[in-house]
N, C-alpha and C positions, 0 to 999 in steps of 0.2 A: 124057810130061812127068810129074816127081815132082808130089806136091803138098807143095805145101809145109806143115809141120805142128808147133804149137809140141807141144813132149813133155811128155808128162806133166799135161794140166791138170786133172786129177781129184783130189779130196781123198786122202790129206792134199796139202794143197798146200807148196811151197817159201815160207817166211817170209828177209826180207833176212839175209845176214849180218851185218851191221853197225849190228843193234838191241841197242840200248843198255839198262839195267836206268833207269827214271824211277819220281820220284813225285811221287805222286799223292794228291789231294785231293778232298773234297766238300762242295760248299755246294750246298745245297739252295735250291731255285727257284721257283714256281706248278707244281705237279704234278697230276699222279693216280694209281692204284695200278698204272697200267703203267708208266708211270714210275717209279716207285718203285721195283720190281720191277729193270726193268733197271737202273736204279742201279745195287743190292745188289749183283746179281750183277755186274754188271759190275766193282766194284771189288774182289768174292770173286775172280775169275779173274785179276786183276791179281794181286792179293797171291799167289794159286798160282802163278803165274807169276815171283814174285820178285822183283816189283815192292813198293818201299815207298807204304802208302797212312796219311795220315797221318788223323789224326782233327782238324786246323784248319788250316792255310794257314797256312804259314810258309816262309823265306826257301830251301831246300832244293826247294821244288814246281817242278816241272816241269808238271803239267798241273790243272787244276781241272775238274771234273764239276759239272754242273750240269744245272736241269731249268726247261723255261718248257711252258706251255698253247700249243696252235693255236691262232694267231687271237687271241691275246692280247696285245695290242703290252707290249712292256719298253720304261718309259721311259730313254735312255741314260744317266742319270747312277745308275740301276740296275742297268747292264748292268754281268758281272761284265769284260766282254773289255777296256770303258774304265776299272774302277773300283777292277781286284782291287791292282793295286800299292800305290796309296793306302789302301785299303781295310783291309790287312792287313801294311801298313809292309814291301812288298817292296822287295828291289832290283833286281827284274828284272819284265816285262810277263811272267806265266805262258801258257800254249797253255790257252785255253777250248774245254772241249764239251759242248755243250748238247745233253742228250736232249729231244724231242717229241714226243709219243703223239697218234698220230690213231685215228680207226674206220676199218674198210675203208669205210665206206660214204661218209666224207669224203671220203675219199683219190679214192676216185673219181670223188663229184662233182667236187673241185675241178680232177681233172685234164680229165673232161668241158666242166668251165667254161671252162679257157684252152686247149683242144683247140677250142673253139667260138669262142672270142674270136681265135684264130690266124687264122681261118680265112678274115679280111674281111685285105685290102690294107691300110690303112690302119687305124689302133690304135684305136681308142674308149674314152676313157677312162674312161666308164662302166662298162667290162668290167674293167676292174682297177682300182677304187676302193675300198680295202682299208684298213681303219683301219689309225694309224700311221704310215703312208707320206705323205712327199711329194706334191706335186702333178702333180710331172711323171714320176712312179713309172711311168706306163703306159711310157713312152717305152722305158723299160729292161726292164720287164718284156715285152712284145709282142717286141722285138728281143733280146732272150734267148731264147726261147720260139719264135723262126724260127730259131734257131741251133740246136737242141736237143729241141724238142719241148715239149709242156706242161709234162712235167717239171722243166725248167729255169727254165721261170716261177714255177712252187711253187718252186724252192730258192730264188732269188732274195726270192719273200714271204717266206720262213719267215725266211732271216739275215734281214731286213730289220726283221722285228719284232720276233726274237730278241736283234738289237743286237748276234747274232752269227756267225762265220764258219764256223766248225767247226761242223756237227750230226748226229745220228744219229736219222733219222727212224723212230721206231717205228711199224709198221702192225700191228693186231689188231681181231679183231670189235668186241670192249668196250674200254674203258676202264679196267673196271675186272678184265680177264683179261691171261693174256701175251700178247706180241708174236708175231704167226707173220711177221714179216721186216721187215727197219731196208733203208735206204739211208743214204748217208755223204756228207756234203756239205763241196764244199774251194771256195776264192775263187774255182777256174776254176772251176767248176760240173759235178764232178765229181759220179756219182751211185751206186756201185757199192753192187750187191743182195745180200743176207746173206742166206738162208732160216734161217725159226727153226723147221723141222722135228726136228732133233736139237740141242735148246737146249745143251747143253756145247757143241757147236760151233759153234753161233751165238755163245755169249759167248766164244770162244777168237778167233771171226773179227773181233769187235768189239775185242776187248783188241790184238790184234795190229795193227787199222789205228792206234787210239790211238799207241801205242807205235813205229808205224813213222814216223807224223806228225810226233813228234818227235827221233825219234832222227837226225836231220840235220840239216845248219846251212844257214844261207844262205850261197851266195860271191855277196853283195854288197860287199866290202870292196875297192873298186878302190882303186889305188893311181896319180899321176900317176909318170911318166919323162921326162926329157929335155927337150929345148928345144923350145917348140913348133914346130910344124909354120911356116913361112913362110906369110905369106899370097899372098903372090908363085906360091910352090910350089902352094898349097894351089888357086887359080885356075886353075891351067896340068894341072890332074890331070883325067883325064877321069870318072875312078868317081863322083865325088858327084854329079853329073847324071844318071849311070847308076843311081845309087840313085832318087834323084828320080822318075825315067822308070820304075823296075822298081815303085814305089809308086802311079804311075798304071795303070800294067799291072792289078799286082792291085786295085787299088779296082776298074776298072772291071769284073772278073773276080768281084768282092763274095769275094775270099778274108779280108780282116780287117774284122770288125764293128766298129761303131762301140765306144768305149772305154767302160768301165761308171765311171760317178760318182757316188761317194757320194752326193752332193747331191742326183742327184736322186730317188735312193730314200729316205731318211730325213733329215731335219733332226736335225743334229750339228753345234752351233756351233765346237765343236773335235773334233779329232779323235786327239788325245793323244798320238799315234806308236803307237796301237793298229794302226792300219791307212794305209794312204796315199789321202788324197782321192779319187781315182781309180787304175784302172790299163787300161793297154790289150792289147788282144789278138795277140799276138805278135810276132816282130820278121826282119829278116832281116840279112842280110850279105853282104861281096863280098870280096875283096880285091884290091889296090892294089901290083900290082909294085913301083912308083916308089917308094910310100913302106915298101914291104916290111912292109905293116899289113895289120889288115881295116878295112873303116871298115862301121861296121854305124848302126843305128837308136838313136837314146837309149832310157832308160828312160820309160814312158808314168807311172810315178808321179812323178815329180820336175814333170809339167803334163803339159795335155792333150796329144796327137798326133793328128792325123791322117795315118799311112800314106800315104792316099792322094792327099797336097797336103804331101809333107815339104818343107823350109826344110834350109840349107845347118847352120841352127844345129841340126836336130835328129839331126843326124849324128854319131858319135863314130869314134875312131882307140884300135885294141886292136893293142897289138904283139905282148903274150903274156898266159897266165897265169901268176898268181903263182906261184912253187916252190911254196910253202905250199896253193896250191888255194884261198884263198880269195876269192879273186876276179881279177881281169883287170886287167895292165900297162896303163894308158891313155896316149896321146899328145897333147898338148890340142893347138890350132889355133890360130894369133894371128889377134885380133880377132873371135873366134867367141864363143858361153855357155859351151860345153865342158861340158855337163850329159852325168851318166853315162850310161853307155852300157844298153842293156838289158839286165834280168836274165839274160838267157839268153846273154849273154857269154861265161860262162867253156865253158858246152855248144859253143859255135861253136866258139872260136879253142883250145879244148882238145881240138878233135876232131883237128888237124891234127897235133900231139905224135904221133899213131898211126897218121898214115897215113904214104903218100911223098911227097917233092918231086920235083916235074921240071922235065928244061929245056924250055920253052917253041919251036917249030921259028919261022924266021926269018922265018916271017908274020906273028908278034907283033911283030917288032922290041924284044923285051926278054931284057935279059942276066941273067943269075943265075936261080935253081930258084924257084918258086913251090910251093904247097899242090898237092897233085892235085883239091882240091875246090875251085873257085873259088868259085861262090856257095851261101850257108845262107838257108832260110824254114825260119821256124817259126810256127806258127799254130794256133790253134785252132780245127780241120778234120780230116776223116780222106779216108784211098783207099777207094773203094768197088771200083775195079777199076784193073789196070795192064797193060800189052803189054808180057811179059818181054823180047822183041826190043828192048827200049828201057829197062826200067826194072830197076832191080832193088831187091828188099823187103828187107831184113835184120830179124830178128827182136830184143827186148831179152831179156835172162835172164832166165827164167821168173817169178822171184819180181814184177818189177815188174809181170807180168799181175795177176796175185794181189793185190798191196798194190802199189795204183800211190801213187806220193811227188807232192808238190807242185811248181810251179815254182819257179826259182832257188836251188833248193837244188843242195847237193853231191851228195846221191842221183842226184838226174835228169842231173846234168851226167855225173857217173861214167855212167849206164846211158849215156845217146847215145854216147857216147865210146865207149864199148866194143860197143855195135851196128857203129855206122860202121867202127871198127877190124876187125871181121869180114869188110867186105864185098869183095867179089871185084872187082864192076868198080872197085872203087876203090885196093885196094892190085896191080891186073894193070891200070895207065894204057891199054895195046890193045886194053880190053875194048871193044868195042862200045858197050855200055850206059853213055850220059851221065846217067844219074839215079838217084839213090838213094833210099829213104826207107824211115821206122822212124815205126808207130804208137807214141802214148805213150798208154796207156789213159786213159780220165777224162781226157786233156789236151787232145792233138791231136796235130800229122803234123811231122814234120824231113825237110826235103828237100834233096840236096844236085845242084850241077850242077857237073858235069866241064867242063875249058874246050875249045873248040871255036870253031876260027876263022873267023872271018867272024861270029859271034853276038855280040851285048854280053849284060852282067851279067842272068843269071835268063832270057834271051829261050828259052833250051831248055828252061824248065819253065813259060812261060806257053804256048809254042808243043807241050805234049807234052798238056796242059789243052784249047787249043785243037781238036786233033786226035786225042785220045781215045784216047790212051796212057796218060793219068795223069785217071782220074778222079773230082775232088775232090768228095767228101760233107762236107754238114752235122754230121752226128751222129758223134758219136765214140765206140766202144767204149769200154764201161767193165770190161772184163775179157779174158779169153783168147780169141784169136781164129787164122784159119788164112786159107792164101787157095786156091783152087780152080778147076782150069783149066776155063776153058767154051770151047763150041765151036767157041765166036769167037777162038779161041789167045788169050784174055786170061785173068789170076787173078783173082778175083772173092772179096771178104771175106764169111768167114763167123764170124759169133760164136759162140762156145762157152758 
């Protein structure tokens, strides 16, 4: 057996192609002279790089830099992420990032501390009573921190006090010396490590996540179609039960964590369209012969979700995506919310564009070609090992190891797409292997199921979970990785 092996993930590494030139600004924040420091350079290596950095915040900014203290709560109407439009009479919300300098010797208490606090069943909220925060701050922080590790609990404090969501955590002995290495903090709780051993390329590697941050758009721009669905029709369909029933599956499997809520990390009486009150952790999808759709999961920010207890309203109907890429054709439902659909829409129902259709053999009892991939999960989760006799792994182009993108952007939707589009048992339908999947670094896992009769929707990836062909870890890689046959004929991840 080869092993399977992404190329090339030694510096220099591969940057996206489709980084755009941004500018850039600096408002200065509670500092101290590592901060500082990385400031400077940081927006020296921007402007080397070609990037315009302006000297005030004006209507042209794409990004704002900024600096807060650890452990120093920012009161929100200070915070530059709710305050800079107003603030500086923009017309657009800018991407904030906020540097924070810790000592090693914090860094490691603190992650000592919620390594210790992890460690009891039940949260105490003792253990994470953290000025600034909310009341019920443990709630999220504790069940972040099972999901992730300590680590994850620090990122969740630091936006929390920071009032903001983008950060670049700086660690160095002092305070008042350089940095010997940042972490990068994104909404999912993404954590990827920089060494500041060769400082030009520590400030090359921080310019470039900056810059790849935002050089993508969201395709949240769904657009409605056509008449809705009957409700006649829409009762007589079997999938949305089967969604229902594939959401008890995984709850009861703890594949989606409970949703993170603003509320209850920080008190923000509004929340300005900086960020959305909540949001939840990943979504999945089926498709629907009858209505020749997918019907997948709403989006978690439009209100809460629970995955694992969905409602017929938290359902939506995707026929395509836009020409344009900006977001996903929806089909609304008579007498339904019809709230959007998840962000990760247009990554679903855009994967199909690439693969094949086929016809379905006379067991289905359905006429006309469907997707070769009948059901999508997405999650934030990773494979820790898989039985290639069953699964197969596809790899994304290398840059995304490097400078992994955010959710619901066009970046992430393009890379799955064109993972999936690679893959063998999926464009050769006789392949054996019913199941696909592609790590997204810093995110989590895309899974896809081949259909197969006699199974309803997802039962081939709770039942590959169950039997130990597919299995699902916590912790998600936050960079290049490989996977490695063991003895046991399975691949087994290894990080780079």
């Amino acid at each position: 057996m080869i092993t399977e092996k992404l190329p090339s993930t030694r510096l220099p590494r591969q940057s996206h192609a489709w980084l755009q030139k941004i500018t850039v600004a600096y408002q200065s924040g509670p500092s101290c002279p590592m901060a500082d420091e990385a400031a400077g350079n940081l927006l020296a290596q921007l402007k080397a790089d070609g990037h315009t950095v302006l000297d005030h915040p004006r209507n042209s900014v794409n990004v704002l830099i900024t600096t807060a203290q650890f452990n120093q709560p920012i009161e929100w109407r200070q915070a530059l992420m709710f305050t800079a439009r107003r603030r500086f009479s923009l017309e657009h919300i800018p991407t904030v990032f906020t540097l924070v300098a810790i000592t090693r010797a914090d860094f490691d208490a603190m992650m000592a501390h919620f390594r210790k606090a992890l460690a009891t069943p039940k949260p105490d909220p003792e253990n994470y009573r953290f000025s600034g925060l909310a009341s019920h701050a443990y709630i999220t922080l504790h069940e972040q921190g099972l999901r992730a590790g300590p680590i994850l609990s620090l990122v969740r404090l630091i936006q929390s006090q920071t009032m903001c969501i983008r950060l670049i955590l700086l660690i160095g002995e002092s305070l008042q010396g350089p940095p010997q290495e940042a972490y990068t903090f994104d909404l999912v709780g993404a954590y990827p490590r920089t060494s500041a051993a060769d400082p030009a390329a520590f400030y090359e590697d921080l310019a470039l996540r900056v810059v790849t941050a935002v050089s993508t758009r969201e395709v949240t721009q769904h657009e409605v179609l056509g008449e809705p669905v009957p409700l006649a029709q829409w009762n007589m369909l079997s999938t949305p039960a089967a969604m229902k029933i594939a959401g008890q599956e995984f709850g009861r499997r703890e594949f989606f964590t409970r949703m993170v809520e603003i509320g209850n990390l920080v008190n923000i009486p509004a929340l300005n369209g900086a960020i959305a009150s909540q949001y939840s952790e990943g979504c999945f999808a089926t498709w629907d012969p009858e209505l020749n759709a997918m019907i997948t999961t709403i989006t978690g920010s439009a209100r809460p979700v629970d995955k694992g207890q969905l409602s017929e309203d938290e359902l939506a109907v995707i026929l395509a995506m836009r020409p344009d890429g900006k977001g996903a054709v929806v089909r609304h439902v008579e007498g339904k919310r019809n709230d959007s659909p998840s962000t990760e829409a247009v990554e679903m129902v855009g994967m199909d564009s690439r693969l094949p259709f086929i016809q379905l053999g006379k067991e289905w009892n359905i006429q006309g070609e469907v997707p070769v991939a009948r059901s999508k999960l997405h999650g934030h989760r990773s494979v820790r090992a898989y039985d290639p006799k069953f699964v197969e792994h596809v790899f994304l182009e290398p840059a995304y190891y490097h400078f992994p993108v955010s959710c619901s952007t066009e970046a992430q939707a393009s890379a799955i797409m064109t993972a999936f589009s690679q893959s063998q048992a999926l464009n050769q339908p006789t392949d054996p292997r019913q199941l696909v999947f592609t790590i997204l670094p810093g995110h989590g896992v895309v899974i896809v199921e081949k259909w197969v009769a006699g199974k309803v929707p997802f039962q081939m990836i709770w039942e590959a979970i169950d039997g130990g062909a597919l299995e699902i870890d916590s912790r998600v890689p936050q960079g290049p990785l490989s996977f490695i046959p063991q003895e046991n004929g399975k691949m087994a991840l290894q990080e780079e």
